[in-house]
C-alpha positions in Angstrom: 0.0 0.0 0.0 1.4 3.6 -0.7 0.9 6.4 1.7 0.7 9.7 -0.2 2.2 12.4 2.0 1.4 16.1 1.2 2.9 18.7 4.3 1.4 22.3 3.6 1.7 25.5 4.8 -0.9 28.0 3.6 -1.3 26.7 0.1 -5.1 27.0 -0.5 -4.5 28.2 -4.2 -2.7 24.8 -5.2 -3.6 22.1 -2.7 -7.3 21.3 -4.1 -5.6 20.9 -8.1 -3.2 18.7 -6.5 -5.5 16.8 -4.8 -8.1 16.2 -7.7 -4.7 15.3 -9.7 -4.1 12.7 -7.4 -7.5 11.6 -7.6 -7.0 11.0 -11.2 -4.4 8.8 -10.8 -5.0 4.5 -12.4 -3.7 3.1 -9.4 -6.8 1.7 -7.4 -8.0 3.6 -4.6 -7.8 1.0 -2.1 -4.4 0.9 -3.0 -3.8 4.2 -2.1 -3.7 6.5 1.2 -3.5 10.4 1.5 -2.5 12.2 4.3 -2.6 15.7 4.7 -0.4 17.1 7.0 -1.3 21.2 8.2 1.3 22.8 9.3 -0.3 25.7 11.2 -2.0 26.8 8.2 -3.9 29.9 8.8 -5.8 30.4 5.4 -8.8 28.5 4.2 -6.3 24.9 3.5 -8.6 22.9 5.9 -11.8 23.9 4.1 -10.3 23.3 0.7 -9.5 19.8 1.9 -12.9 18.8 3.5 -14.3 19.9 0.4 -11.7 17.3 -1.7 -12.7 14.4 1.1 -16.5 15.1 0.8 -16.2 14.9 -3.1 -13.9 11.5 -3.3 -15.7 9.2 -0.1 -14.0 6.5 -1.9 -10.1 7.9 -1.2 -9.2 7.2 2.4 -7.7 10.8 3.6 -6.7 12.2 6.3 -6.6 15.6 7.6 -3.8 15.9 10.4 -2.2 18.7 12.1 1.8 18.9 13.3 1.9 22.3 15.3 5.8 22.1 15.5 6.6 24.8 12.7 8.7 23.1 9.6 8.5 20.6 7.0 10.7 18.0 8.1 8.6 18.2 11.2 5.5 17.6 8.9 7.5 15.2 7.0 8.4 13.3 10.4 4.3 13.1 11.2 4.1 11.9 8.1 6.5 8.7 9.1 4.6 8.0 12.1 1.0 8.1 11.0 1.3 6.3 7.8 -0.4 3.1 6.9 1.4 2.0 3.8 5.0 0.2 3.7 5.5 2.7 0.6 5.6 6.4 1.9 5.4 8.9 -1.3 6.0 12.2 -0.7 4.9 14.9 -2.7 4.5 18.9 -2.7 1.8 21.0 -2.1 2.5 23.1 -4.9 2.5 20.7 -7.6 0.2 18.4 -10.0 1.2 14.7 -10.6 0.6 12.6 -14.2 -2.8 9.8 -14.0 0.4 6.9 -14.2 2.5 8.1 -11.2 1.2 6.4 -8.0 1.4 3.3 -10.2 4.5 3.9 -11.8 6.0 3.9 -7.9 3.7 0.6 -6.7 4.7 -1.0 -9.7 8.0 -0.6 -9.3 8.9 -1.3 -5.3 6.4 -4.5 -6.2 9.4 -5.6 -9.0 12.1 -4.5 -7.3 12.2 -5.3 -3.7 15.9 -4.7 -3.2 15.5 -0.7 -4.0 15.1 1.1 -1.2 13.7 4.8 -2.3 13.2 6.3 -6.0 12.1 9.8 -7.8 11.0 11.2 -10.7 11.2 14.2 -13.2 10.6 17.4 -11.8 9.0 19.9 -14.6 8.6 23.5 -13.8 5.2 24.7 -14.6 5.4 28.4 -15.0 2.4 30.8 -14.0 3.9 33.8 -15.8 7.1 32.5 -18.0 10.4 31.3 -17.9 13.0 34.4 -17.8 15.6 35.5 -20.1 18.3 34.6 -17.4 17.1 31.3 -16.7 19.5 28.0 -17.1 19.4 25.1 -16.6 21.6 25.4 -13.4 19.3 28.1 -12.2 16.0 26.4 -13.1 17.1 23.3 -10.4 17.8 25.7 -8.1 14.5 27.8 -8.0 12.2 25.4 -9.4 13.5 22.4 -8.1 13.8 20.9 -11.8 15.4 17.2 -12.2 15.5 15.4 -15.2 17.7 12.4 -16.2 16.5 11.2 -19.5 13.4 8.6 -20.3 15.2 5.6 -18.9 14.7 4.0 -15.7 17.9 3.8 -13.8 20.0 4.1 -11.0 20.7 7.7 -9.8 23.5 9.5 -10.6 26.6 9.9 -8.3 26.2 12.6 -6.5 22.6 13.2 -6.9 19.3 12.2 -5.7 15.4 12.8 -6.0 13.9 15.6 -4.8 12.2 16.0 -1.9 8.9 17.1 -3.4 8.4 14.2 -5.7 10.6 11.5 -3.8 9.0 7.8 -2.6 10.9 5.2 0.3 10.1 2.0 2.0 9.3 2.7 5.5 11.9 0.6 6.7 14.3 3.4 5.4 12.9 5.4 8.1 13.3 2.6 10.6 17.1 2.1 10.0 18.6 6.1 8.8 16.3 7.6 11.6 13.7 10.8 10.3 14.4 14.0 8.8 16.5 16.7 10.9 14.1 19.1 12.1 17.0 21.2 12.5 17.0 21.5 8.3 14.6 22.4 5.8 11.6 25.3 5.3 9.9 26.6 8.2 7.1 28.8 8.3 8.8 31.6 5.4 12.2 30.3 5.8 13.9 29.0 3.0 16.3 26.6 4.6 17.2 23.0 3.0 19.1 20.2 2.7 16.9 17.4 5.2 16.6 15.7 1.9 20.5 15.5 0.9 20.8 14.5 4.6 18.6 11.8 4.3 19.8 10.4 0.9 23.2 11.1 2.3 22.8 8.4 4.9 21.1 6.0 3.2 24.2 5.5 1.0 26.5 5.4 4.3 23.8 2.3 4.5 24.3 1.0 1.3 20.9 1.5 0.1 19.9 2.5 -3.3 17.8 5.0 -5.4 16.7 4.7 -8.4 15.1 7.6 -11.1 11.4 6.6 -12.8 10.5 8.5 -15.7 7.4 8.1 -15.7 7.0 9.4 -11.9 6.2 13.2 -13.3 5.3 15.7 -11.0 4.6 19.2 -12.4 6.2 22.0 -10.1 4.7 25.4 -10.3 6.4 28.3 -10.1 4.8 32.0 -9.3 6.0 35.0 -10.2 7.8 35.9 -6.4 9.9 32.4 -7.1 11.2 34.5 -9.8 12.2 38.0 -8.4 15.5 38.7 -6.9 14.5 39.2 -3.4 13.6 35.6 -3.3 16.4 34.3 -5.3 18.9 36.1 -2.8 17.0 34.6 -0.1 16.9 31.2 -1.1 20.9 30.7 -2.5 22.0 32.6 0.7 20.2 29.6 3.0 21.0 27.2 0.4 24.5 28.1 2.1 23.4 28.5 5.5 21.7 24.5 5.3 24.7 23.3 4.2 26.8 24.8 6.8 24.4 23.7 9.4 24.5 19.9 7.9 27.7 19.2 7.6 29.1 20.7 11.1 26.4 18.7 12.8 28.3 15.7 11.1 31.8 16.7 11.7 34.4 19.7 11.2 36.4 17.5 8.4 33.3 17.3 6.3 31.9 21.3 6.8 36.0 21.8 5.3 35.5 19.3 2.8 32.5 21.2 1.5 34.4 24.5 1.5 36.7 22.9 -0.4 34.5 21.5 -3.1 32.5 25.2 -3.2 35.6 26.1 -4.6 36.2 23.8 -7.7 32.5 25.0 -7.8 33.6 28.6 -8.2 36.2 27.5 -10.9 32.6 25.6 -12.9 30.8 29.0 -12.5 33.4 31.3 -13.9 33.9 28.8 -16.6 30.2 29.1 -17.5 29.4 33.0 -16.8 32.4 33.4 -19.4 30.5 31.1 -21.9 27.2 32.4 -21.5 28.6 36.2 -22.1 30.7 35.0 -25.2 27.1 33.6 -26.5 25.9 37.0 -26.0 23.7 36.2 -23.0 25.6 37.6 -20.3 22.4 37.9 -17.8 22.9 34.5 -17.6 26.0 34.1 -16.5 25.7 36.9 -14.2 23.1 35.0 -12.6 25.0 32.0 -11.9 27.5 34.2 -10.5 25.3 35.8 -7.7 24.0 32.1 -6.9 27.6 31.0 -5.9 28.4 34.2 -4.1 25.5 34.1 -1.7 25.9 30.1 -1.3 29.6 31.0 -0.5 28.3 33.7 2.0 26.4 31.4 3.9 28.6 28.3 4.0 30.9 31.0 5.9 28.3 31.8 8.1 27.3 35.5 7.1 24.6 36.8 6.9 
């Protein structure tokens, strides 16, 4: 049985489409959980979802509440209240293809060995994509992850993402739950529970695997694409890490000071490309990313 996860925080413009989307879905519904985990919400989420669970009788959902503030938090309720030996986690913000609860059953049903998987992660823009946008940029503010239309193992290095990411509950059982130290709370932008996670499942040896067919549709407002929200999010994006890797060890914050700077030596490489192809906003772009991740690895503000 899968147990669809959703943790929201005042998202009553997306959370009923994604919900109906789900709805949608070919897998059988008695197949099937959803839980909906409120994370102090204070806009009309709740009504939105009573309104989804009167319409579908024949889904079993669940309305919960986790009043610690922050999404591993959610994520951790999540964990503890779910039915299903297949935990599917997906964002609030976001619409999912008819196939992709049964692409994931499917899967963990042939491959009983594989321990968590992911699919593509297509941005679904409510304005349009920007001039500066690329493809370095776009999986940094919309989260996008695409690895081809083969089913395989993911690639060193990388892993799904946390808003369209599935794991056998064991997983949880063995690695321990998310840090509630890390990730979003409330309007913090904060990361990284998710490369924490992953990070210890291969320490465990366990695998991950990308599913093509798993296609979750991420949108992305306007704000997501102003500069007060990009300086926000690549400055924490810094911050998480440092947080992360001290609470692992000194040697392994240094390590990743030392690999943000063969990162620095990528971006100029790239800013220097883009302006030659005459699209120096680009480059300028990716530029300002690595500086404010750089400021908050070293702890300023």
């Amino acid at each position: 049985m899968l147990s669809v996860i959703i943790c929201t925080y005042n998202r009553e413009k997306y959370i009923g489409n994604l919900l109906e989307s789900i709805a949608k879905n070919t897998l059988k519904k008695s197949e099937y959980e959803i839980l909906l985990i409120d994370n102090n919400c204070t806009d009309n989420t709740e009504s939105v979802c009573q309104r989804f669970a009167n319409q579908h009788p024949d889904i079993c959902f669940r309305y919960l509440h986790e009043q610690e503030q922050g999404l591993s938090a959610a994520r951790n309720k999540g964990i503890r209240e779910a039915k299903g030996d297949i935990l599917v986690y997906v964002d609030d913000d976001a619409l999912v293809d008819e196939w992709y609860l049964e692409t994931f059953a499917d899967f963990f049903n042939n491959n009983p060995n594989i321990c968590a998987a992911g699919g593509p992660i297509i941005p679904l823009y409510e304005t349009q994509e920007p001039k500066w946008m690329t493809h370095y940029t776009k999986e940094l503010l919309c989260g996008y992850l695409y690895f081809g239309d083969k089913e395989t193992m993911f690639p060193r290095g990388r892993y799904p993402g946390g808003g369209n990411a599935a794991y056998r509950s064991e997983v949880f059982q063995k690695i321990g739950f998310f840090n509630t130290e890390l990730g979003r709370k409330g309007n913090s932008l904060m990361g990284a529970e998710e490369k924490d996670i992953f990070d210890k499942m291969q320490t465990f040896g366990m695998q991950f695997y990308y599913l093509p067919q798993a296609i979750l549709h991420h949108i992305i407002p306007q704000k997501k694409l102003e500069q007060d929200y990009f300086d926000r999010l690549t400055l924490q994006i810094g911050q998480s890490e440092r947080k992360r890797t001290l609470a692992i060890s000194k040697m392994k914050y240094l390590k990743r000071l030392f690999s943000e700077c063969i990162k620095w030596g990528g971006t100029l490489v790239l800013a220097t490309w883009y302006t030659m192809c005459l699209t120096p906003q680009k480059g300028w772009k990716l530029i300002l990313f690595r500086y404010n991740v750089s400021k908050g690895l070293l702890g300023k503000e």
